[in-house]
C-alpha positions in Angstrom: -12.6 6.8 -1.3 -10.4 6.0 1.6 -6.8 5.2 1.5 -7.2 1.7 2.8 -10.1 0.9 0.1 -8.0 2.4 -2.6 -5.2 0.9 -1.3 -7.7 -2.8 -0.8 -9.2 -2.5 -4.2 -5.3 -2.5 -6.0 -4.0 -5.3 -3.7 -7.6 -7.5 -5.1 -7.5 -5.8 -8.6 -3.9 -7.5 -9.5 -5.7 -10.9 -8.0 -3.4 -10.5 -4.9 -4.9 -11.6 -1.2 -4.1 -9.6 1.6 -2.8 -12.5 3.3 -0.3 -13.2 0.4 0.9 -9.4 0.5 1.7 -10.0 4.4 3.6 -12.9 3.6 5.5 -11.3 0.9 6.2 -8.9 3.5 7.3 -11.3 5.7 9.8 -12.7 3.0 10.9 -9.3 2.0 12.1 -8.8 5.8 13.0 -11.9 7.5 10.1 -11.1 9.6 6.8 -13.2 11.4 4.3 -10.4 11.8 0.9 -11.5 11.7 -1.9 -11.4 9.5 -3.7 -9.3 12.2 -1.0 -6.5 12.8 -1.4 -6.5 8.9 -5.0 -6.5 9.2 -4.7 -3.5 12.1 -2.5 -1.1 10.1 -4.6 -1.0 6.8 -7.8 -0.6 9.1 -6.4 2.3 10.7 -4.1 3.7 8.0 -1.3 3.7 9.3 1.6 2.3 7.0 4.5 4.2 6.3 5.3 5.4 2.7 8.1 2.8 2.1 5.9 0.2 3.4 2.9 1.0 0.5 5.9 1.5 -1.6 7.0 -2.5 -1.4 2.9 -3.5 -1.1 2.8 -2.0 -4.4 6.1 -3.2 -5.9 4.8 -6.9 -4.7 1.9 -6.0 -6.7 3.3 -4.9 -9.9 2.7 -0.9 -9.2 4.5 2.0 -8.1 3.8 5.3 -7.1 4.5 8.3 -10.0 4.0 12.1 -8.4 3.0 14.6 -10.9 2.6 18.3 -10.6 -1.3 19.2 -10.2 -2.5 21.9 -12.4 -2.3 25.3 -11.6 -4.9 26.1 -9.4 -3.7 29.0 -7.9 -1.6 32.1 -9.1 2.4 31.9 -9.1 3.8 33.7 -6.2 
């Protein structure tokens, strides 16, 4: 799965629109951008980490790294 339909299917799974998580973003910054520069930057995957970081804290959800299993042998 792609990270714009992962990314999609969390914004929809918490009963969000994407047109409500632009205009939270909007709040959040004292900005105007529009629902198509919105739109543009899921489409080509282009958001920076803070920014899915605040999508998901307007969401309810943050991100949590843990250490993948050992795969390969220590060094």
């Amino acid at each position: 799965m792609s990270f714009k339909d992962e990314l999609k299917g969390l914004i929809i799974s918490q009963r969000y629109t994407l047109k409500q998580i632009n205009d939270e973003l909007n709040k959040l910054h004292g900005t105007n951008y529009s629902f198509q520069n919105f739109s543009n930057k899921l489409r080509r995957e282009s958001f920076s980490y803070c920014e899915v970081v605040e999508i998901l804290s307007i969401i309810g959800m943050k991100i949590k790294i843990i250490k993948a299993a050992n795969d390969r042998p220590n060094r």
